[in-house]
VOPA-585920 format. One record per residue: z, y, x of N, C-alpha, C in turn. Coordinates in steps of 0.02 Angstrom, whole numbers, plus 50000, padded with zeros to 5 digits. Layout:
N
ZYXZYXZYX...
//
This chain:
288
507554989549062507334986849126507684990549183508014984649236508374990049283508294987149355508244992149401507564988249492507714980949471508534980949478508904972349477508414967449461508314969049395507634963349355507174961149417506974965649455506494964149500506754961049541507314959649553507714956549623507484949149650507524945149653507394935749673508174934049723508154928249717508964924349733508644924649803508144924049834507874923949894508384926849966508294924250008508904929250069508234930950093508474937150093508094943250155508304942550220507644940050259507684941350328507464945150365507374951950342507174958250370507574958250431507494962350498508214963550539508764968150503509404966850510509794972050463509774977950487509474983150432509504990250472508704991350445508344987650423507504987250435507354993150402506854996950384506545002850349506144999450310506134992150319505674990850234506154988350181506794988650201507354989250147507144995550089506995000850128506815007250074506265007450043505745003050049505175004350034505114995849973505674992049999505714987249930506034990749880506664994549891507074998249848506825004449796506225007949840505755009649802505415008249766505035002549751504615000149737504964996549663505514993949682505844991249616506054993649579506425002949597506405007949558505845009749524505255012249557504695013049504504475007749472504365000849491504154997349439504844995249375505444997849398505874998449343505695004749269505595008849328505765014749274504875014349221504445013149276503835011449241503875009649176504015001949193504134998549115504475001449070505095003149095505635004749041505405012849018504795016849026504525020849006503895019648975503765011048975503025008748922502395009548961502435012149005501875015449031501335008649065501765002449079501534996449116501884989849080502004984349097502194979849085502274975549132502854971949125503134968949176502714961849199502504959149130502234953449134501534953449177501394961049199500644961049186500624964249272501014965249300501274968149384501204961349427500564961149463500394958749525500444958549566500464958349620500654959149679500354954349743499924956749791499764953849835499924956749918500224951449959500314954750028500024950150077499874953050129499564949650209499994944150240500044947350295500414942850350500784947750415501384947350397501824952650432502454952950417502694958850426503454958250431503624960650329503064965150339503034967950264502864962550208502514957650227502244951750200502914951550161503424948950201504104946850181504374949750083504104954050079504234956450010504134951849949503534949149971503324944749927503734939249887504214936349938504894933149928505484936649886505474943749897506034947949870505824951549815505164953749793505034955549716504994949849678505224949249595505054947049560504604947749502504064946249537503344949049491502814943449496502224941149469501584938849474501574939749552501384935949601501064937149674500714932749715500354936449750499844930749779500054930349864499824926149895500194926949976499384926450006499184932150031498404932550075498434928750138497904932050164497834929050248497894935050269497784936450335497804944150367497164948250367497414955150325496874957650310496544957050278496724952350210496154950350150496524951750109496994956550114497304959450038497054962849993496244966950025495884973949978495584966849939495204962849953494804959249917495214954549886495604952649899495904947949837496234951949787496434958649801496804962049715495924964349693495514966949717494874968049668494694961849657494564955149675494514948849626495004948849581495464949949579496094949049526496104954749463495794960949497495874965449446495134964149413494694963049448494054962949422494214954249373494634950949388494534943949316494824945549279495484952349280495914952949230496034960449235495434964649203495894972349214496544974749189496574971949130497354973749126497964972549158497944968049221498554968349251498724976749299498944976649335499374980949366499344977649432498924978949476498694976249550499114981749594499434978449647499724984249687499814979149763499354981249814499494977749874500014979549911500184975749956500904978650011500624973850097500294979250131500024978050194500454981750247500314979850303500564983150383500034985850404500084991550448499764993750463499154990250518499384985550532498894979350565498464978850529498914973250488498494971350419498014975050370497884981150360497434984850337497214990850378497254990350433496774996450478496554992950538496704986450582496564983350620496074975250572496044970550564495854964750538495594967550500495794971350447495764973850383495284980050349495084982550412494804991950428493904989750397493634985950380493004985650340493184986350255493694979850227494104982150181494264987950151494644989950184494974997550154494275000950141493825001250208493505008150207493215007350130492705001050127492304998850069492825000350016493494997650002493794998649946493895004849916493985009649980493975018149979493445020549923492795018149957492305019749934491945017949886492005011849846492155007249789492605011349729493175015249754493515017049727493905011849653494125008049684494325002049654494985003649629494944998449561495695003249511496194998449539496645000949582497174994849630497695000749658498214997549680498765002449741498925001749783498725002749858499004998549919499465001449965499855000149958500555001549993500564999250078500545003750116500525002850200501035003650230501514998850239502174997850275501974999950368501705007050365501645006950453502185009250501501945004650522502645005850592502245006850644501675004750664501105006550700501375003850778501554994950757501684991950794501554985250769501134980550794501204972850767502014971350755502344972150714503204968250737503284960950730502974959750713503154953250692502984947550762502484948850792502424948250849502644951050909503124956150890503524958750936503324966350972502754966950932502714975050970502264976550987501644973650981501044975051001500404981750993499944984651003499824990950978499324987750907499214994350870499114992250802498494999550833498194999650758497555006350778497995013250740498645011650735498845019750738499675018850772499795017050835500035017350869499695021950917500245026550945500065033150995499925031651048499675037651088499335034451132499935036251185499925031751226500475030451275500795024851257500785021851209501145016851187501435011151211502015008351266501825003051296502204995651264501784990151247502024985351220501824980051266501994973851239501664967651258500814966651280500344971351253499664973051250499554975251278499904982751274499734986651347500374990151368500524984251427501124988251490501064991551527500264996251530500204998351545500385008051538500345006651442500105011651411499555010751359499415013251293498965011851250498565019451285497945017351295497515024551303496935026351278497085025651193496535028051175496875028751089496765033551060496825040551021497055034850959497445037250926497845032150843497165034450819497235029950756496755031350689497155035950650496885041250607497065043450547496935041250491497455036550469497155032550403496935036850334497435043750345497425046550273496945050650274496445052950335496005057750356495425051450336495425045450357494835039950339494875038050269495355036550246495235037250169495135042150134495245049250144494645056050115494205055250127493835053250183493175054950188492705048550175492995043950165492885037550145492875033050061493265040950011492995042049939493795038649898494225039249939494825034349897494955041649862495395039449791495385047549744496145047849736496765043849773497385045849764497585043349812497895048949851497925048249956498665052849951499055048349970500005050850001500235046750044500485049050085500955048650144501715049150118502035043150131502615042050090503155042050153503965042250155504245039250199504965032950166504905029050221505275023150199506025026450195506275030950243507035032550237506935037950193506635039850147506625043950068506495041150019506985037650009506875031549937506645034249883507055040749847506955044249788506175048249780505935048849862505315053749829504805047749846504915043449876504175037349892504295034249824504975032949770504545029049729504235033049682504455040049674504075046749627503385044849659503305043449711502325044749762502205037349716502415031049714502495024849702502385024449620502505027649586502465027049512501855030849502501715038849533501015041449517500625037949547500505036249614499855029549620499965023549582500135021649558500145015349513499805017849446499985023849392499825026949363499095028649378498745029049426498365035149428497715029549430497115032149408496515027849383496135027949449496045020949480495615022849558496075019649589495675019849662496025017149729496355022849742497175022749743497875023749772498175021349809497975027149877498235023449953499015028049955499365022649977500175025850015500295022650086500125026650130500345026650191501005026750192501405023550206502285023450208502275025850286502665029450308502945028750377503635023850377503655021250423504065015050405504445011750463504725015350511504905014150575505185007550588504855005350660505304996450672505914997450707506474997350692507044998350727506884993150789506544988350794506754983050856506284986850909505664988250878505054990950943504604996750946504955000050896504565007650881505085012950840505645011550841506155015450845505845023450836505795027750811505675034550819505765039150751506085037650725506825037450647506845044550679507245047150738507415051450774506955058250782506175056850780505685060150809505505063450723505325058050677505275058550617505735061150559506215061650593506915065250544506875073250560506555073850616506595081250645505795085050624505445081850612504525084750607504305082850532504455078350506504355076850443504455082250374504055086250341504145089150291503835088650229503835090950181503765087950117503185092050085502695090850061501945093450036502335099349963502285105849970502465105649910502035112849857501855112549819501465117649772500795118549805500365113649837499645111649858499105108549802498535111049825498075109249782497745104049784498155095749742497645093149760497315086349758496785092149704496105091049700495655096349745496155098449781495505100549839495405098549901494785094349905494665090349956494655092850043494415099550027494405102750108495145105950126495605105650062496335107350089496785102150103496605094950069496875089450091496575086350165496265085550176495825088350263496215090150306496175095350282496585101550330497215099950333497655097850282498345093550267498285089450331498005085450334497955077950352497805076750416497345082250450497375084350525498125086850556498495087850520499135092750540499405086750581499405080350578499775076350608499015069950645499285069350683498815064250731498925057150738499595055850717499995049550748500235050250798500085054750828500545054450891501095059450908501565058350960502295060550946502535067450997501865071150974501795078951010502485081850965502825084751009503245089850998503245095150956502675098950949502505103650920502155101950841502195094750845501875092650778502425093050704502085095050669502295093950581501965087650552502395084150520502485077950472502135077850393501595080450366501645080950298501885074450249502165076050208502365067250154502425070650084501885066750041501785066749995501035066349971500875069249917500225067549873499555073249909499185069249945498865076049979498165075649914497965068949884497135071449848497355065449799497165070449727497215064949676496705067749616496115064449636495535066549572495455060549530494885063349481494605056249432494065056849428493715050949464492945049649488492805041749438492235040949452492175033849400492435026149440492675022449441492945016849462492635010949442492835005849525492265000649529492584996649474491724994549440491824990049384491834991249314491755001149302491895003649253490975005049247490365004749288489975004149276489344997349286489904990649285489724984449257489454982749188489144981649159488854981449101489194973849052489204969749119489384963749089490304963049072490624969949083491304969649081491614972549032490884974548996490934978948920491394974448865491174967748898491374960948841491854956548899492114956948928492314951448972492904946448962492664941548982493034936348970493624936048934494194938648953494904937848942494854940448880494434945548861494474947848784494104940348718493734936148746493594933748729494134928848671494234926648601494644921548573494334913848582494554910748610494534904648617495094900248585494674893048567495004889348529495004883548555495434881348616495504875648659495544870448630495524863148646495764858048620495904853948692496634855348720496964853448765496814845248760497014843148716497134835348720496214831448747495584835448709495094833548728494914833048783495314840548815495004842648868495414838148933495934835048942496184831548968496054823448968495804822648909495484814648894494794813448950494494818748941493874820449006494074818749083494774819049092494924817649159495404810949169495524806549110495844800349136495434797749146
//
């Protein structure tokens, strides 16, 4: 198995130059090397995305995929994983799309701790609409929304999903192909809701590649399964583009707690395990 497999004849209309070039290129690496290490199956890799610029992927992997509405990506991969646990559920949202429309979702899914992977293409700008503020866009921010200035404080998504019960929480970056799909293969792997915050800059309206190449550093020999040091991790950065700030990227909390659906009773036996013995031709005579 090699990314290629994953490719589609599809033309990409990303802008050329985009930062979700790295974060498809990732993604096809780990679900390459995945398979071709047994660990998953190709046939069995899902895939659901929103409505955005990141949406666009959906066209460019070649996998199982579903196309959502905005912000209904947490609940349609737990319907999907919950009719079929054995697939391999992995969402791909904007930061719109799952912390703005989407921000009841996540939290519940957090806390659900649902066996899924959701991948957050943030640029912490609507782009697709051209620039608008998102809930972790900084404050000062001025777009189409506010020309004035955004004046009021980003969200910390990776600080709300600790305290909100998700059990595999990293901060990935889109221009580090080689270590987001290493972050990209252990959340996929890992049993539970696995959030990846991508940083993911919009070259057209949030440009700051520049700010992020210089503050950005890499998590490394941390503990963690420890929840009050992933915290403390996760405060280090605000979203916003203080000078004096450090970047953490990588795996800040990865425990094993029990997962939604693993104390369903009725899933002991469920369906898909079931052998059935169809009779297609009957069952079609019913509808002429």
């Amino acid at each position: 198995m090699k990314p290629d497999n994953f490719s589609t004849k599809e033309e990409i209309t990303w802008c050329p130059g985009c930062t979700n070039y790295g974060i498809l290129e990732a993604s096809k690496k780990a679900l390459a090397e995945l398979v071709k290490e047994r660990k998953i199956k190709a046939k069995d890799i899902t895939i659901v995305t929103g409505i955005g610029c990141h949406a666009k992927i959906y066209d460019y992997l070649n996998t199982n995929a579903y196309y959502s509405i905005h912000g209904r990506i947490l609940p349609t991969l737990i319907g999907i994983k919950m009719g079929n646990p054995q697939l391999t559920v992995i969402g791909f949202g904007g930061d719109g799309d799952t912390y703005a429309e989407g921000i009841s979702h996540f939290i519940h899914t957090c806390r659900y701790n649902a066996n899924l992977t959701m991948l957050v293409h943030d640029n912490q700008v609507f782009a697709l609409t051209t620039g608008q503020v998102t809930p972790t866009s900084e404050k000062g921010f001025k777009g189409p929304s506010t020309p004035l200035g955004e004046n009021t404080r980003p969200l910390n998504p990776i600080l709300l999903a600790l305290v909100s019960g998700a059990t595999f929480i990293a901060r990935g970056y889109a221009l580090d192909v080689p270590h987001l799909k290493d972050i990209i293969k252990r959340a996929i792997l890992h049993k539970g809701f696995s959030l990846i915050d991508i940083l993911q800059p919009c070259i057209a309206f949030h440009n700051v590649i520049p700010y992020f190449q210089k503050h950005i550093y890499k998590l490394k020999n941390c503990n963690d399964s420890d929840l009050g040091e992933a915290i403390k991790k996760a405060k280090e950065w605000d979203y916003n583009f203080d000078e004096k700030s450090k970047i953490p990227i990588g795996v800040f909390y990865d425990v094993q707690k029990q997962t939604f659906g693993e104390g369903f009773p009725q899933l002991k036996n469920p369906w898909y395990r079931v052998k059935r013995n169809l009779d297609s031709k009957k069952i079609l005579e019913e509808f002429k």
